[in-house]
N, C-alpha and C positions, 0 to 999 in steps of 0.2 A: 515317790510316786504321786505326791504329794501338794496343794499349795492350802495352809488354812491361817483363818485370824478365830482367836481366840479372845473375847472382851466380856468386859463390865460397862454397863450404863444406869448409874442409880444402883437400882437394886436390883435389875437387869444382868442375866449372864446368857452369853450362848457362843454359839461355834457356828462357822460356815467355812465350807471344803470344798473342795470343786480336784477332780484327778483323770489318769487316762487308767483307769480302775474300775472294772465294776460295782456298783453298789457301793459308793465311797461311804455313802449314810450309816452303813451297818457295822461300819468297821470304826471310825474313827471320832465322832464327837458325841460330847457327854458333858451334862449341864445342870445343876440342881438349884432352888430355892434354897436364899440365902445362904449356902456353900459357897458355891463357884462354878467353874467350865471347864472340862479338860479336852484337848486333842491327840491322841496318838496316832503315828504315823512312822513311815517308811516302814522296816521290819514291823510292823504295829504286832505292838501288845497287846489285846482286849482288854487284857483283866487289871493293864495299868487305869484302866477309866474308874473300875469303886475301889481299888487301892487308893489312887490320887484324892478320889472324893471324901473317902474318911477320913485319910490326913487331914485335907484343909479344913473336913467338919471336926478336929478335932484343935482349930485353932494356929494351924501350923503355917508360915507362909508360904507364899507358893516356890520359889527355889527350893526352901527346905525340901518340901512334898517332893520335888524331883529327885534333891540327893536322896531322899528315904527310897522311891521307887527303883532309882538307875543304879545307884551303885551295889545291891547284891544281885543284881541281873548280869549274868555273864554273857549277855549277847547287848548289853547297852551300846556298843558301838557303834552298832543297827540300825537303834530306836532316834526318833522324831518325836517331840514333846511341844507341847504348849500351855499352861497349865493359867490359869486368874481366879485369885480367891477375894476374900474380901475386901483387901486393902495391897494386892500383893499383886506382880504381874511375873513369869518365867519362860523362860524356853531354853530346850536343848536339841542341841544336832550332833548324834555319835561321829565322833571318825571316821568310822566307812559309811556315812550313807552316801549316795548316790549323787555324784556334784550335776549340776551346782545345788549347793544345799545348804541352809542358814535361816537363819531368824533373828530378830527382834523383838525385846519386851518394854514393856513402860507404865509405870502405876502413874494415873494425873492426878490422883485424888480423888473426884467426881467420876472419872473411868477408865478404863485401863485397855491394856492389848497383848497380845502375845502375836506376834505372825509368822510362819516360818513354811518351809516349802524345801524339796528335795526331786532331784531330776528336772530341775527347772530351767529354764532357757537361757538366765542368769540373776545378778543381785537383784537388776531392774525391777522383779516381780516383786518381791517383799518391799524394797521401797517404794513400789507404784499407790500396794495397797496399803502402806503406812502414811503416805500421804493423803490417799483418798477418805484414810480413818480420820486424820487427823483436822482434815478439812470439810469434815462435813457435819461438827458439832453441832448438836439444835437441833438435828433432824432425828425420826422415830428410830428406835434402836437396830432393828430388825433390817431397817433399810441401808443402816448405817455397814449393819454385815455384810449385804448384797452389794454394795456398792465398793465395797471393799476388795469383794470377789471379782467384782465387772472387772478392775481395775487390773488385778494380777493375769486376769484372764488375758485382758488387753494387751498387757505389756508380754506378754509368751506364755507367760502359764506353764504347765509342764509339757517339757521339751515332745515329749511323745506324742503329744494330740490331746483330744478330749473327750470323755465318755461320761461321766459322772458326776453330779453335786449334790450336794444336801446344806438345810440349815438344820441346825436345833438350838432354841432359845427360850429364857423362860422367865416369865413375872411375876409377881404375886398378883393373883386376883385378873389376870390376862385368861386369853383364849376361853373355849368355848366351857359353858358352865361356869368359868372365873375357874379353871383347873389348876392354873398357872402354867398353861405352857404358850408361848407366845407364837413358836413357829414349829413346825416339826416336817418339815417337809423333804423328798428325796428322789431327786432323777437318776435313776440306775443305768442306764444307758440310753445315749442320746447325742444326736451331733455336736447339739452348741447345748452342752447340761446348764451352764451359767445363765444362758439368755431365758432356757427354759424354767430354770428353780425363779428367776423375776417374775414368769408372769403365774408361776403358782404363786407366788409370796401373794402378788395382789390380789389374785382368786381368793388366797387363804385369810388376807387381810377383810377384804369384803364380809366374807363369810362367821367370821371368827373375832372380828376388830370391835372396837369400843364406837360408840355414836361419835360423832363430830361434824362441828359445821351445824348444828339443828339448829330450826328455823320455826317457829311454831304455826301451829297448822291453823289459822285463821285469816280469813280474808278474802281474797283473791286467791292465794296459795291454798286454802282448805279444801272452795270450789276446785279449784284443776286438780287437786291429787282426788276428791270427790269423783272428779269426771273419768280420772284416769284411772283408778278403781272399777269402776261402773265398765270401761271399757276391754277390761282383764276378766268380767265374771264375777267382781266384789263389790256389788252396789251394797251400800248400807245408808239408815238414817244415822247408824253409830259409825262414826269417820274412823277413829281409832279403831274401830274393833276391825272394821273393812281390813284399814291397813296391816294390823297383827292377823289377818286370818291370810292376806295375799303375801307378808312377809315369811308367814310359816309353808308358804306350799312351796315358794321359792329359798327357803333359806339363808331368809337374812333375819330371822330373829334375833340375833344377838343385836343388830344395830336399832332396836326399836326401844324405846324413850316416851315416858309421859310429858316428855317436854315438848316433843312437836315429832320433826322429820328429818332421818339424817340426813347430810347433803350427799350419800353415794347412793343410799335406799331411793331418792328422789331423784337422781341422775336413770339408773334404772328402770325405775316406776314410768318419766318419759321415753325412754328406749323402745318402751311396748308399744307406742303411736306410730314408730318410726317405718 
């Protein structure tokens, strides 16, 4: 029912899913700090997500954690797995699931993957998105999942259509508060879920993302975000505090910095002249 990638990046783990399923979010991915990520899928098991997690928090690697969960399940035949722990990458596809249906795993060292998918249109799909994993090193984690997804999607995706995607991802010291969670997001029903969970990622990035790109706010640059302030309702003689009182009504505080101005906070801030 299925297409997901399951990865590590650094210290980075998470899952992104996309099916012709409702709510694929609720069912299938599970991600912890410094543990690992799991996916279950096809017949999904729920409760293989804190079986798998304590395994691998218990040091185990990730095939193992599989054989411990599949083999006293007498419906494993069923089940769809993905599984990346800390140094370790797995997958499995029972016998009866739903062809075409398979996966791929791979530890690189620095990050890993699990992809696998069932009811799918064909191989095409898992090698689309292994490629796209594979080729897109260097870039932020998070986008690295989605682009993962575009790619399976692109290539047929599951044979039945499309209704649903979610990511869930997580960092230390990411998302809002520094909670660790990097993405947590879920389209439950929806024409194109894929294209949709992209433009919540970047919603959710905006929102929730670390500063970058800052520019410090003197000069020229002071004056205009000064002006542009003043033009939103937040004049001040204190520039900073202007910009923290206009970034809390809109909700970008996370990106705000005694260093200057992020480069998206200030992309927005001139949006408002527009």
């Amino acid at each position: 029912m299925t297409f997901s990638i399951v990865a590590r990046q650094g210290s980075s783990f998470g899952v992104a899913v996309a099916s012709k399923f409702l709510a694929v979010g609720a069912v299938v991915p599970a991600a912890v700090n410094g543990v690992g990520a799991v996916a279950t899928q096809a017949s999904a098991r729920v409760a293989y997500l804190d079986e798998l997690v304590e395994v691998l928090r218990s040091g185990a690697a990730a095939d193992d954690a599989l054989e411990s969960a599949t083999r006293p399940d007498g419906e494993s035949a069923t089940r769809q797995l993905g599984v990346v722990g800390v140094s370790s990458a797995a997958t499995f596809t029972g016998a009866e699931c739903i062809p075409w249906a398979g996966g791929v795993a791979h530890d690189e060292g620095e990050s890993a993957y699990a992809i696998q998918g069932n009811i799918l249109t064909g191989p095409e799909v898992v090698a689309a998105m292994e490629a796209s994993w594979r080729g897109s090193a260097g870039r932020p984690f998070a986008q690295r999942l989605l682009a993962a997804l575009v790619a399976g999607d692109d290539a047929g995706g599951d044979s039945r259509g499309r209704q649903s995607a979610a990511m869930y991802a997580v960092e230390p010291g990411a998302g809002y508060d520094a909670c660790g969670v990097l993405a947590d997001l879920r389209v439950d029903d929806h024409g194109d879920p894929v294209g949709e969970l992209g433009r919540l990622l970047s919603d959710w990035e905006m929102y929730f993302g670390r500063p970058e790109d800052v520019q410090a706010l003197e000069g020229p640059l002071a004056e205009e975000v000064r002006g542009l302030l003043a033009g939103t309702g937040f004049a001040s003689d204190d520039l900073a505090a202007a910009l923290a009182d206009w970034a809390g009504q809109v909700n970008y505080e996370a990106r705000l910095t005694p260093d200057g101005v992020d480069a998206r906070v200030l992309e927005a801030l001139r949006a408002t002249r527009r």
